[in-house]
Backbone as CSV, one residue per row, in Angstrom:
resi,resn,N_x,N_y,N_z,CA_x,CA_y,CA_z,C_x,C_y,C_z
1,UNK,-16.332,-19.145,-10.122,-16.391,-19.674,-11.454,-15.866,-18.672,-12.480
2,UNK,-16.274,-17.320,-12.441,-15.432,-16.221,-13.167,-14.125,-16.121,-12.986
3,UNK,-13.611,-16.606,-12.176,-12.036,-16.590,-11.878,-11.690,-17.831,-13.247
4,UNK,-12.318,-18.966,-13.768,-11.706,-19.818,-13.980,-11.397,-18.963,-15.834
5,UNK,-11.853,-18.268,-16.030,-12.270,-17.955,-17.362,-11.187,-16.465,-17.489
6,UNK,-10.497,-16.195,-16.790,-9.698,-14.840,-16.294,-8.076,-15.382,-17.173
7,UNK,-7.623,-14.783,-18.023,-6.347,-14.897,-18.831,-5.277,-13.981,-18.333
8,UNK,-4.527,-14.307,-18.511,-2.974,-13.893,-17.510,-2.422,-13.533,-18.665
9,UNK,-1.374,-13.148,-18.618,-0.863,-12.398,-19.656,0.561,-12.518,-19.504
10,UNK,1.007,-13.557,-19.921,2.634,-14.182,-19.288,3.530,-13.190,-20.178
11,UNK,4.282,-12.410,-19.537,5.332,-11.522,-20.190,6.271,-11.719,-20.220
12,UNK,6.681,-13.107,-19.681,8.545,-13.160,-19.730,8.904,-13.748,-21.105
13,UNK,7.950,-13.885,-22.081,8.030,-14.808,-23.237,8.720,-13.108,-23.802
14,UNK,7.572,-12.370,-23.706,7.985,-11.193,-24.434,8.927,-10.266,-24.071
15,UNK,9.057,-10.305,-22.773,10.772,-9.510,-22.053,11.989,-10.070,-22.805
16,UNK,12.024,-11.396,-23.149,13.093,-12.056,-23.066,13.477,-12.035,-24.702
17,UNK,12.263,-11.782,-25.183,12.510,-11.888,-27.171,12.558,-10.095,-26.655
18,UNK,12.460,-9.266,-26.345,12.907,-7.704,-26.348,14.197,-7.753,-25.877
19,UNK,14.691,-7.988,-24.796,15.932,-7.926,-24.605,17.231,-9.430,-25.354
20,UNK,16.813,-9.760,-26.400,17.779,-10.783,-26.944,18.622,-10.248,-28.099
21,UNK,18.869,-9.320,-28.127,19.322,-8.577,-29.345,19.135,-7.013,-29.054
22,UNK,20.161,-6.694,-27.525,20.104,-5.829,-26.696,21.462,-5.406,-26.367
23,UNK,21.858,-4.247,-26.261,23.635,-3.783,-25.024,22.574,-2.429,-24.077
24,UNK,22.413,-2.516,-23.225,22.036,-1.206,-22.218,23.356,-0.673,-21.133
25,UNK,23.290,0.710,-20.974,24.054,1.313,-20.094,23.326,2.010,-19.414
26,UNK,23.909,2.244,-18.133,23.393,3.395,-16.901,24.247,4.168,-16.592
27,UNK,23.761,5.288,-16.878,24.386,6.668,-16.682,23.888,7.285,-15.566
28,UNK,24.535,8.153,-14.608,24.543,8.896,-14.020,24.971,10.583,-14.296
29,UNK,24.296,11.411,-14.169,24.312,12.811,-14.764,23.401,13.396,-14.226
30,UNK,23.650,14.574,-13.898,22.835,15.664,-13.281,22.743,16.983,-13.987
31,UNK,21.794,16.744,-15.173,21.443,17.386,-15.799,19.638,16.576,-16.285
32,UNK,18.843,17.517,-16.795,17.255,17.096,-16.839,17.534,16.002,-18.716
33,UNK,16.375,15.480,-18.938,17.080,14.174,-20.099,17.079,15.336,-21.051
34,UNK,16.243,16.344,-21.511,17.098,17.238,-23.118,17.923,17.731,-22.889
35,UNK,18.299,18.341,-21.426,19.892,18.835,-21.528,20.896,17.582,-22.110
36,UNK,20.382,16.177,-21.480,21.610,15.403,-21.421,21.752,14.555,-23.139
37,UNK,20.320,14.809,-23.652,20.520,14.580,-25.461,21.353,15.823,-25.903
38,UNK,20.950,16.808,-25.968,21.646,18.121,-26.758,22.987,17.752,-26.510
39,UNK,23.312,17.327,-25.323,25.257,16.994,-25.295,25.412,15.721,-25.801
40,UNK,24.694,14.562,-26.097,25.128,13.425,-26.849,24.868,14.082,-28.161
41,UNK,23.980,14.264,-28.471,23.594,14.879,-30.003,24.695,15.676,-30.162
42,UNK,25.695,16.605,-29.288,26.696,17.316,-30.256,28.169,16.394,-29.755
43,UNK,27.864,15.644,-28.912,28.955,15.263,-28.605,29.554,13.656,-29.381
44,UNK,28.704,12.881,-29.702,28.398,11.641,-30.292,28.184,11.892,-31.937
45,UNK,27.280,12.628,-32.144,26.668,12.601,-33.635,25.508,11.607,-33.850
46,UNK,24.989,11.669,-32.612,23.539,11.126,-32.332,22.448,11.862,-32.814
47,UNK,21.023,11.783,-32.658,20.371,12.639,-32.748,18.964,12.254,-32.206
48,UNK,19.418,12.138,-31.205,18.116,11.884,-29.824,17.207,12.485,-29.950
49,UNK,15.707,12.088,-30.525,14.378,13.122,-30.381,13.319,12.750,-29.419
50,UNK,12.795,13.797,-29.210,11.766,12.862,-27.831,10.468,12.797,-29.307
51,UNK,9.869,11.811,-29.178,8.821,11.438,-30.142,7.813,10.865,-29.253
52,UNK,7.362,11.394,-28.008,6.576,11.311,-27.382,6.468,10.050,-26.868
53,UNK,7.614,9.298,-26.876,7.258,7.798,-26.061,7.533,8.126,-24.906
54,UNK,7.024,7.153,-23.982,7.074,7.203,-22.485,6.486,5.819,-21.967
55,UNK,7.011,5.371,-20.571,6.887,4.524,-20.184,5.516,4.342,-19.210
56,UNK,4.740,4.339,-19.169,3.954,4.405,-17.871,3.725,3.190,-16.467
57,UNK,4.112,3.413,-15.547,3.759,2.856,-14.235,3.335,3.468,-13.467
58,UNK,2.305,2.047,-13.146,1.247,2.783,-11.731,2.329,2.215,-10.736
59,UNK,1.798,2.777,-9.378,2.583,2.847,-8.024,1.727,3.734,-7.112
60,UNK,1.487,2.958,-6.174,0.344,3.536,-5.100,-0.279,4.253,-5.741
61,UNK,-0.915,3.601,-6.286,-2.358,4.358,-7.441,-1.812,5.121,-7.888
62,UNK,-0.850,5.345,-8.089,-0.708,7.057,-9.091,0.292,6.248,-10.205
63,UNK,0.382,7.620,-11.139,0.714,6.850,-12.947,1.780,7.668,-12.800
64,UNK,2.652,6.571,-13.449,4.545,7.759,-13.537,4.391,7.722,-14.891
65,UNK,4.810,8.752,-15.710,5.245,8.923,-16.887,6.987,9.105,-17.080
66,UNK,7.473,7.909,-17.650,8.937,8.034,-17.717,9.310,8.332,-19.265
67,UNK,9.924,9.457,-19.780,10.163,9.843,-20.956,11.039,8.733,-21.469
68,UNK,11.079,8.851,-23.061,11.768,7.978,-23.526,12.333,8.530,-24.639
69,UNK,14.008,9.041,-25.108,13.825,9.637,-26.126,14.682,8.578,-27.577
70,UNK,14.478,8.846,-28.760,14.776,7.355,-29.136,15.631,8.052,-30.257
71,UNK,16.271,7.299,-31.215,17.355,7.327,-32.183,17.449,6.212,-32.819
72,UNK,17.244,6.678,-34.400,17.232,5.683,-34.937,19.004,5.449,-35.846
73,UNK,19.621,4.731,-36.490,20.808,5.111,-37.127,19.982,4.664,-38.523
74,UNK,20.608,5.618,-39.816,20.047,5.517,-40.943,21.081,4.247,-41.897
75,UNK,22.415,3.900,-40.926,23.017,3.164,-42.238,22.853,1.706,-41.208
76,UNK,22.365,1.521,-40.263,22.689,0.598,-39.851,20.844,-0.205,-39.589
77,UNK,20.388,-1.467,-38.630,19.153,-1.710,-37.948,19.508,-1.893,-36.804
78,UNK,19.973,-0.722,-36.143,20.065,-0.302,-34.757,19.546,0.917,-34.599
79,UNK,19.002,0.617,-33.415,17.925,1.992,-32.609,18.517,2.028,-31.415
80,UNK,18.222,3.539,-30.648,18.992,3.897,-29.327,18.196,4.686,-29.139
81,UNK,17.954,4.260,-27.308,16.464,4.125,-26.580,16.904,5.012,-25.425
82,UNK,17.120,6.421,-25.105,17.333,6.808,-23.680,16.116,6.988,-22.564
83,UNK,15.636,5.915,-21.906,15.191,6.545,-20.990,15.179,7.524,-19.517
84,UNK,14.576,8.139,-19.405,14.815,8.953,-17.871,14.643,7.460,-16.473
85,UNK,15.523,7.078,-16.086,14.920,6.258,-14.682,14.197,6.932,-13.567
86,UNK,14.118,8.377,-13.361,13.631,9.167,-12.697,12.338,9.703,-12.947
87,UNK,11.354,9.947,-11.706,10.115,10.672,-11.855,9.886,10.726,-10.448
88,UNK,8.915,12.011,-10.335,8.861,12.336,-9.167,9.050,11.461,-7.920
89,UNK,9.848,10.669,-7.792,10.555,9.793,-6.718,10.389,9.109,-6.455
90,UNK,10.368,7.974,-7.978,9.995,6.650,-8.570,10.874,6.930,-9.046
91,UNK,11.118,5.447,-9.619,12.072,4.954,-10.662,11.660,3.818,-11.678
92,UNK,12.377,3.710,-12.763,11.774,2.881,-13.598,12.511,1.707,-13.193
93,UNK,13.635,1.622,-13.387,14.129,0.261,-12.599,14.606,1.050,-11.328
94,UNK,14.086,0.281,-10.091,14.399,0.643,-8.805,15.408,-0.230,-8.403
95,UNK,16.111,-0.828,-8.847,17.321,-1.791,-8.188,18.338,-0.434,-8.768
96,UNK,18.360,0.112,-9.230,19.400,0.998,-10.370,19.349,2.386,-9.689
97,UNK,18.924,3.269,-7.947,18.201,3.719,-8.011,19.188,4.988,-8.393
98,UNK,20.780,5.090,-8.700,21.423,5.913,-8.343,21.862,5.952,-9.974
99,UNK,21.187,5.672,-10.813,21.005,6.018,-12.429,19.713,6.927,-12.690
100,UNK,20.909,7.891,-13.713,19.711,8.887,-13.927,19.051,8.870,-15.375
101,UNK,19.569,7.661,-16.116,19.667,7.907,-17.783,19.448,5.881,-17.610
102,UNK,19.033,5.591,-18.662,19.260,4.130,-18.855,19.892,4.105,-20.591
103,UNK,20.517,3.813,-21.365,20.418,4.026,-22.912,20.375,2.677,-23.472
104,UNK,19.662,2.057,-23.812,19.241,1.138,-24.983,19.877,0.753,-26.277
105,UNK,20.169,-0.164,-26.389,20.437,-0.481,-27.781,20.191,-1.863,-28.191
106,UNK,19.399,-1.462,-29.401,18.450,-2.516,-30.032,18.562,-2.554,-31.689
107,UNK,18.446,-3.851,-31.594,18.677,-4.227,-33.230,19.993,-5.119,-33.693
108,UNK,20.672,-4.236,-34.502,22.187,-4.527,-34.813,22.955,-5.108,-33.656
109,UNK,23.992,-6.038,-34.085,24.740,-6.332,-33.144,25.608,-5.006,-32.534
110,UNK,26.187,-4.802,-31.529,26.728,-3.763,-31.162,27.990,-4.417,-30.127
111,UNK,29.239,-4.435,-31.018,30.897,-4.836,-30.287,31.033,-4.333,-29.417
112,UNK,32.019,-5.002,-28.454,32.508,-4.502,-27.059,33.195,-3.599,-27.222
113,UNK,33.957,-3.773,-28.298,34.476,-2.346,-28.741,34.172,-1.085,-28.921
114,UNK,33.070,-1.058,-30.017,32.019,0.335,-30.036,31.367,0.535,-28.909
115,UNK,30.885,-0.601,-28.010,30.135,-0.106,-26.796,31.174,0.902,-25.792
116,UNK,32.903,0.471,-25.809,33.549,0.814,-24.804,34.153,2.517,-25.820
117,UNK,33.633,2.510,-26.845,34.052,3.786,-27.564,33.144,4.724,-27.092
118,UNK,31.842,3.977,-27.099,30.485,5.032,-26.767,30.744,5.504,-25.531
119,UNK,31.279,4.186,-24.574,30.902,4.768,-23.306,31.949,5.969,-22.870
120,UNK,33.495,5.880,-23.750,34.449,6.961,-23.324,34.345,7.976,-23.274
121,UNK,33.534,8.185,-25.311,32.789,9.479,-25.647,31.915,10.105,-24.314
122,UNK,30.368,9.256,-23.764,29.766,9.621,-22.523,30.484,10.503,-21.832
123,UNK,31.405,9.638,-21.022,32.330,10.190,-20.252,33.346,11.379,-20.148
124,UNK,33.182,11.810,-21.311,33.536,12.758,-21.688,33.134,14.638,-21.669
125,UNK,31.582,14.064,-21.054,30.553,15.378,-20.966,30.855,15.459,-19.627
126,UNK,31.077,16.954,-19.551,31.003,17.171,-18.109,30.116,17.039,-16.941
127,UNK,28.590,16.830,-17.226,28.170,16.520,-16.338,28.004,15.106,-16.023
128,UNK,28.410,14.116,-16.573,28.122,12.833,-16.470,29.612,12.312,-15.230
129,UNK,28.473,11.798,-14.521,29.802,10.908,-13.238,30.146,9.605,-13.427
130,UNK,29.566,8.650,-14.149,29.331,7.555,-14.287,28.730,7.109,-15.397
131,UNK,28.978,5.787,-16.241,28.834,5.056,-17.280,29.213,4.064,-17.178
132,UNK,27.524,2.842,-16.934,28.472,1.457,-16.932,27.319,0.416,-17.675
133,UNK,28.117,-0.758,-18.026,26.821,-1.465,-18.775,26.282,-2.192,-17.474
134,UNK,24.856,-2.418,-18.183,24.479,-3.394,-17.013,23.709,-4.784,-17.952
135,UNK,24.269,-5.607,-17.595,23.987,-6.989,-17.841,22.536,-7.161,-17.583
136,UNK,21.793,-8.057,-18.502,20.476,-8.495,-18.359,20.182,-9.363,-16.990
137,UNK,21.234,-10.195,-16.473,21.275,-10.775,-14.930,20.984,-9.513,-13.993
138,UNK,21.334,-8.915,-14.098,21.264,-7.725,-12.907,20.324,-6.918,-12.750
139,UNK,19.318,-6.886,-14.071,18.044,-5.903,-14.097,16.744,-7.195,-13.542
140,UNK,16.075,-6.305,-12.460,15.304,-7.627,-11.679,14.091,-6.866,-12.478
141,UNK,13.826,-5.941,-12.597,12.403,-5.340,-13.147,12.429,-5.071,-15.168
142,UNK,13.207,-5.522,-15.528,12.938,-5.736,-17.030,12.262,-5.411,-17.756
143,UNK,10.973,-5.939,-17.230,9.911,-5.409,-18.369,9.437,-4.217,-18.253
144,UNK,10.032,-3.507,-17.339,9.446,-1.714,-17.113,10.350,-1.023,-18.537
145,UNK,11.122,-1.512,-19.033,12.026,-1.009,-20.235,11.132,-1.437,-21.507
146,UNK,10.091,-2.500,-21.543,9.639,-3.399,-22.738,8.534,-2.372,-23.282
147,UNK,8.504,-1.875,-24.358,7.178,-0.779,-24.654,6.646,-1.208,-25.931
């Protein structure tokens, strides 16, 4: 009878209004995530701060803390979200497992154009191997990005 009185907590209402006014990329780089801001921050004219967000997932009882470092732009209502996909040998999206960076962008519309400017700039740091967008079809775990 206590089961009947138990509320669920349907999240795809809220995944789907977070990612509707979204562009994300996956980066690959082998460098730790403030090495890999300090080179967007001088390389972009970003200015990536860690402000203590983080993602948390449990996984075989234990709690991952996935950093999150964020950016806001002052002339525009777009924000830019880098998370780490990595933690001690978890991942935040595990379909992705060979991304080391996820980057976010939220708010403002953001052109194929500026996205393919951003991503050249990326590409441009030496430690980065890879930069690609990934489509909302292709991310099966979603709401591990929703905070």
């Amino acid at each position: 009878m206590a089961d009947r009185n138990k509320l669920i907590l349907d999240t795809k209402e809220l995944t789907e209004d977070f990612f509707s006014d979204t562009r994300l990329l996956g980066i690959m780089a082998s460098v730790k995530g403030y090495q890999f801001c300090w080179h967007l921050n001088n390389s972009i004219g970003v200015n990536f701060c860690n402000n203590n967000l983080e993602i948390q997932l449990t996984k075989k009882k234990r709690n991952y803390f996935f950093t999150v470092y964020e950016y806001a732009e002052s002339t525009r209502f777009l924000s830019h979200y880098l998370y780490n996909n990595q933690r001690d040998g978890e991942y935040l999206l595990p379909e992705f497992k060979h991304l080391d960076f996820l980057w976010l962008m939220k708010g403002d519309e953001v052109s194929d154009d500026s996205l393919q400017e951003t991503i050249l700039t990326i590409k441009t740091i030496n430690s980065v191997q890879l930069v690609v967008e990934l489509t909302n079809e292709k991310i099966k775990n979603k709401e591990h990005l929703v905070f």
